[in-house]
C-alpha positions as CSV (number, residue, x, y, z in Angstrom):
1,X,150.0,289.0,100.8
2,X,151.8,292.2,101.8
3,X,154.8,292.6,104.5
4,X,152.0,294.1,106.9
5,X,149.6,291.1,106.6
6,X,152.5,288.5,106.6
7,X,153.9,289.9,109.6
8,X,150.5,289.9,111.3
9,X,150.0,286.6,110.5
10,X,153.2,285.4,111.9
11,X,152.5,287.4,115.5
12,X,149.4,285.7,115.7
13,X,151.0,282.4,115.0
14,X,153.6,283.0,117.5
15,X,151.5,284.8,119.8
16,X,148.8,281.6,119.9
17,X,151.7,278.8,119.9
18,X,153.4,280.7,123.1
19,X,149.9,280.7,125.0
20,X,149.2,276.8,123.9
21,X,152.5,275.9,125.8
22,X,152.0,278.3,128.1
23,X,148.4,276.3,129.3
24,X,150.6,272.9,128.9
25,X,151.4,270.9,132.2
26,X,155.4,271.3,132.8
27,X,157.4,268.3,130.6
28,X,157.3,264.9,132.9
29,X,153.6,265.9,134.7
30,X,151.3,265.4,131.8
31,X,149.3,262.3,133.6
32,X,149.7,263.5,137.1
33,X,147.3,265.7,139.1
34,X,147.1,269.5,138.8
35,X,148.8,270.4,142.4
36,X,151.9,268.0,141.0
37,X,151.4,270.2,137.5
38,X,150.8,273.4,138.7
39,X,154.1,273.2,141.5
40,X,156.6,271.1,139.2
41,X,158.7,273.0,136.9
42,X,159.1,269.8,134.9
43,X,162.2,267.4,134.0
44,X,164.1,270.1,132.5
45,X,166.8,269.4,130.2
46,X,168.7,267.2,132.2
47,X,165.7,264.9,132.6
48,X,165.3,265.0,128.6
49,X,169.3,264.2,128.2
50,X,168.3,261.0,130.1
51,X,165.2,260.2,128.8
52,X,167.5,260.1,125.1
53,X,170.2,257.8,126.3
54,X,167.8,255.4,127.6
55,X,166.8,255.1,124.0
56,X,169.9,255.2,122.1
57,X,171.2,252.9,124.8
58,X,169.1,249.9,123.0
59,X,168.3,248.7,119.8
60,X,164.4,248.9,118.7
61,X,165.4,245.6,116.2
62,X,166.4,243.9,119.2
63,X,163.6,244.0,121.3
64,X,160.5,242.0,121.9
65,X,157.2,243.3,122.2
66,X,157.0,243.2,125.9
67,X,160.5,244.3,126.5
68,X,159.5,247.7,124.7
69,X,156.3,248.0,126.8
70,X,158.5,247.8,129.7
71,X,160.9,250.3,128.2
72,X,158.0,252.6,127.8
73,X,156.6,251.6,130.4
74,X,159.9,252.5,132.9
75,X,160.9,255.9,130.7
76,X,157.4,257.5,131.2
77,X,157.3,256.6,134.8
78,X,160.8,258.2,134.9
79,X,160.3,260.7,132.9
80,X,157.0,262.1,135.5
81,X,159.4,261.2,138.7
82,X,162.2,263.4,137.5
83,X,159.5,266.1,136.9
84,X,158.7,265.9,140.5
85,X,162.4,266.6,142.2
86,X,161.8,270.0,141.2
87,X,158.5,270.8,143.9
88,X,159.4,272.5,146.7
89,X,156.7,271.0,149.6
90,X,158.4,268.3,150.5
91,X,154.8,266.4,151.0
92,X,153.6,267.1,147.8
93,X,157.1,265.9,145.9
94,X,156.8,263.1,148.2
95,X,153.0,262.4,146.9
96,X,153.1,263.2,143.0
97,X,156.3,261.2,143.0
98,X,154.7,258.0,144.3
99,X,151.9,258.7,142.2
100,X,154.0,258.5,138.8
101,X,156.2,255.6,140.6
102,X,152.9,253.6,141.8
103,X,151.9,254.6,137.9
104,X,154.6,252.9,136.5
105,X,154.5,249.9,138.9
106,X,150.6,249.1,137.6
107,X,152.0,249.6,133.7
108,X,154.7,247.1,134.4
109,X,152.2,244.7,136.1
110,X,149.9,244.6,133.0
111,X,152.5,244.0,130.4
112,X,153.6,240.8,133.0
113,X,150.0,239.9,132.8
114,X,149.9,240.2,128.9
115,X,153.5,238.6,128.5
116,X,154.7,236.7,131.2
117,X,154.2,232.9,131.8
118,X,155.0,232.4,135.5
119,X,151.7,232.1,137.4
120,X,153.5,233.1,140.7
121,X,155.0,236.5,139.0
122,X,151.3,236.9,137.4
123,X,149.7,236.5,141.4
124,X,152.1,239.2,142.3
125,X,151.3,241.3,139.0
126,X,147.8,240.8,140.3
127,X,148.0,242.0,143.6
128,X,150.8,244.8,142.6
129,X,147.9,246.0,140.2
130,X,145.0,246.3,143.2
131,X,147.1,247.4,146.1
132,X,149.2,250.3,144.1
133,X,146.0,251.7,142.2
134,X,144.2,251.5,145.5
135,X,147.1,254.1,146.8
136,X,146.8,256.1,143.7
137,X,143.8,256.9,144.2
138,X,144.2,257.6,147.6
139,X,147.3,259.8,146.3
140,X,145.2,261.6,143.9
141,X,142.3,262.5,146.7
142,X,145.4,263.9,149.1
143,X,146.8,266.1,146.1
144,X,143.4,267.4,144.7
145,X,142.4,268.6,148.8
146,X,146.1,270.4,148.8
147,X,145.7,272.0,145.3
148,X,142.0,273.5,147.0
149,X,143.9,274.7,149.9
150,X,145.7,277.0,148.4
């Protein structure tokens, strides 16, 4: 291939890689609505340094199945409410960040379903599950009316 073809090749590479992350939702907002994704400029780089040391900070050989949903479970809803300090309208930060904390209430509520043994904890897990999805959807409906009024 010659130098004018290779380098063609390589713009277009570039050119389509920088317009793939340019369409991505801001690091953090993946699973929240588009008015959360469209105002957030994501965790940034202190959010990432966090999301890391939560990691390192414990031993995959060490953990149980369920204690590494929870993990999961409490680093993703982290990693979306971090992404959310960043909005400016104070209602919206105020909604998208209950969204991904309500999220990762309901995630932590199934694993205690799956795992736990305590019938009173499962009742709450139960009850957490209906009432927070309930507001998430009533979250969602709020944020998708605000992202049309603009």
């Amino acid at each position: 291939m010659n130098r004018i073809a290779l380098a063609a090749a390589l713009a277009l590479t570039v050119s389509t890689a920088i317009a793939q992350e340019a369409k991505s939702p801001p690091s953090g907002t993946e699973s929240l609505p588009k008015a959360c994704q469209d105002a957030s400029p994501g965790q940034g780089a202190t959010g990432k340094a966090m999301e890391m040391g939560d990691m390192a900070a414990h031993s995959m050989s060490d953990m149980g199945e369920a204690r590494m949903a929870s993990m999961k479970a409490m680093q993703d809803m982290g990693k979306a409410m971090r992404a959310t300090h960043g909005i400016k309208d104070p209602d919206l930060a105020f909604i998208c960040g209950m969204i991904a904390h309500h999220r990762g209430a309901v995630a932590m509520s199934r694993i205690e379903l799956q795992s736990g043994k305590d019938e009173q904890a499962k009742s709450w897990a139960k009850k957490i599950i209906a009432d927070q999805e309930r507001e998430i959807a009533e979250f969602e409906a709020w944020a998708a009316k605000s992202d049309k009024a603009k």
